[in-house]
C-alpha positions, 0 to 999 in steps of 0.5 A, a space after each residue: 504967384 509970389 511968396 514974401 518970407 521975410 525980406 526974401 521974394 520967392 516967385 512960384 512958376 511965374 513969368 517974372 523975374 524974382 529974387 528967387 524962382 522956383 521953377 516946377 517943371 520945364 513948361 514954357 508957362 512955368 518958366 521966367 525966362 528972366 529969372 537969375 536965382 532958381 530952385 528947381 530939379 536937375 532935370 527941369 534944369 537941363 530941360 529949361 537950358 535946352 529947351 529956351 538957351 537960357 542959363 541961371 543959378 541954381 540954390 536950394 535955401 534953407 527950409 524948402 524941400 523939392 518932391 517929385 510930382 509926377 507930371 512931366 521928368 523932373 517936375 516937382 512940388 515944393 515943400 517950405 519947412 517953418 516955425 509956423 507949420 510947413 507950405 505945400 505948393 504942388 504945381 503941376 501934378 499927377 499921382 499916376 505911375 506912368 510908364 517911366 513917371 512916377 506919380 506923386 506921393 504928397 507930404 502932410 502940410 498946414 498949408 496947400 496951394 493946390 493946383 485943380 486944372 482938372 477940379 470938376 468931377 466931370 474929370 476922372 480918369 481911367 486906369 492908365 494902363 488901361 487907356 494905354 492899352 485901348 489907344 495902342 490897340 486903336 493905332 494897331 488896328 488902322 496900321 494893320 488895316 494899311 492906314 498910318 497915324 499921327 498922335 498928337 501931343 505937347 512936345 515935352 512930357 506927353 510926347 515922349 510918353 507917346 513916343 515910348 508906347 508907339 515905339 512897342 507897336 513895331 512899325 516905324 515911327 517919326 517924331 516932329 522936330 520939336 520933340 527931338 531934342 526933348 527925347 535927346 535930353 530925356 535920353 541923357 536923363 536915363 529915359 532911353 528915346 533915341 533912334 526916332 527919325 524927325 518927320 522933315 527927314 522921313 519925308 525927305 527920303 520917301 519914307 512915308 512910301 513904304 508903308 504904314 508908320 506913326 508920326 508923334 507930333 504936336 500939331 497935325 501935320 501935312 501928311 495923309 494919316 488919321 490923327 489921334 489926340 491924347 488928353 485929359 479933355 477928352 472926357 468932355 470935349 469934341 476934337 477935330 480929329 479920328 480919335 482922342 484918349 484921356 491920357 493925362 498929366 494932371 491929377 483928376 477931380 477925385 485924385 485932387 480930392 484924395 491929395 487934399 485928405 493925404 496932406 491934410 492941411 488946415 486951409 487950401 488954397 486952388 489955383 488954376 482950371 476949376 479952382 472956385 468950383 473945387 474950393 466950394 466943394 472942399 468947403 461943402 466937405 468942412 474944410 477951409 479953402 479959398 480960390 486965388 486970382 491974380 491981383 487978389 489979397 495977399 495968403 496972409 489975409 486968410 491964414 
């Protein structure tokens, strides 16, 4: 998506080079890997930098306003101040505090481009600390029993939440190597989440003999353990696994529904997931709310 303010071009978590990106979180379907001029956090600076060995500049116009979202370390809205009322655009976003996240607080906004990957009502998640609480009693038990477990999940953003749980189960617990420089750079941040050994060396030293242990990792991997997978589709989706958790880094349907009476805006416009579904049902509701695709009208046609 881009965003045309006056002769500035202002690109939102697009793959393309624009005049300015801004950059919401460090996902690799967020970031233009071209881009030269970047709004985004500290954080999503060094994870980007560490993650993809890409360098740009960083500036904050006059007029935007960068707000915690809640979704991975460092991820934020971005909030545009003008003469004409104020733009919100969240990106990714959860408003659930989580064990070192903070959920997200939206500002009021004339206008909102809404993120809605989980827009359908099939999508409302449990408590947290809850599924939190179910999942680490579900590892417990099968390593209790002699069984080891991989949890899976990305390798930035949920797998350090799963490297911060598992760690409290005090049994050994490896990670996939493509998680150990996202825990280095979380622990550089104040995330402490040093100390993991990376599955390659685990099992290099026969580690894997001595015992049950946990292995993060974003993939199955060719070890003999059971494997559990954390997120937000397991409300309505089958695995090929031993068990699946609905721990999300998304808002759900009735969090969405709440996010939109806090900002309270006079249009919406829903990107992502079931944006068509979730416009319809905020048009049910008496509000005004367009779902957007590529290629379609530019935002001026509508507001």
């Amino acid at each position: 998506m881009k965003l045309k303010l006056g002769d500035r071009e202002i690109g939102l978590d697009t793959r393309q080079r624009c005049e300015i990106n801004f950059i919401s979180h460090a996902h690799s379907d967020h970031v233009s890997r071209s881009a030269k001029r970047v709004i985004c956090s500290d954080e999503t600076a060094l994870l980007v930098s560490g993650r993809y060995h890409i360098e740009f500049e960083r500036e904050m116009p006059e007029g935007f306003e960068l707000v915690p979202s809640g979704h991975i370390l460092g991820s934020t809205a971005l909030l545009l101040h003008s003469d004409q009322g104020r733009l919100l655009f969240t990106g990714d976003f959860s408003p659930r505090d989580r064990l070192f996240l903070k959920g997200f607080k939206p500002p009021k906004a004339e206008i909102l481009i809404l993120e809605t990957t989980f827009g359908d009502p099939r999508y409302n998640f449990p408590d947290t600390y809850e599924v939190i609480k179910e999942s680490t009693d579900w590892v417990r038990t099968q390593l209790e029993s002699g069984r080891s477990v991989t949890t899976l999940g990305y390798s930035l953003g949920k797998a350090q939440v799963l490297c911060s749980m598992m760690e409290k189960l005090k049994f050994p617990v490896y990670i996939h190597g493509s998680i150990l420089k996202m825990n280095s750079i979380y622990s550089q941040l104040g995330v402490e989440l040093r100390g993991f050994i990376p599955y390659a060396e685990a099992r290099k030293r026969g580690y894997f003999d001595n015992g049950p242990f946990i292995l993060v990792s974003p993939q199955k991997m060719a070890v003999d353990t059971l494997n559990a997978k954390f997120t937000g589709w397991a409300m309505t989706m089958q695995f090929d696994t031993d068990a699946a958790f609905p721990l999300s880094d998304h808002a759900g349907f009735d969090e969405l529904m709440e996010t939109v009476r806090k900002v309270d805006p006079s249009v919406v416009f829903t990107v992502h997931g079931f944006k068509e579904e979730f416009a319809e049902r905020l048009r049910q509701e008496g509000r005004r709310a367009v779902s957007l695709s590529s290629h379609q009208m530019k935002l001026r046609d509508f507001v």
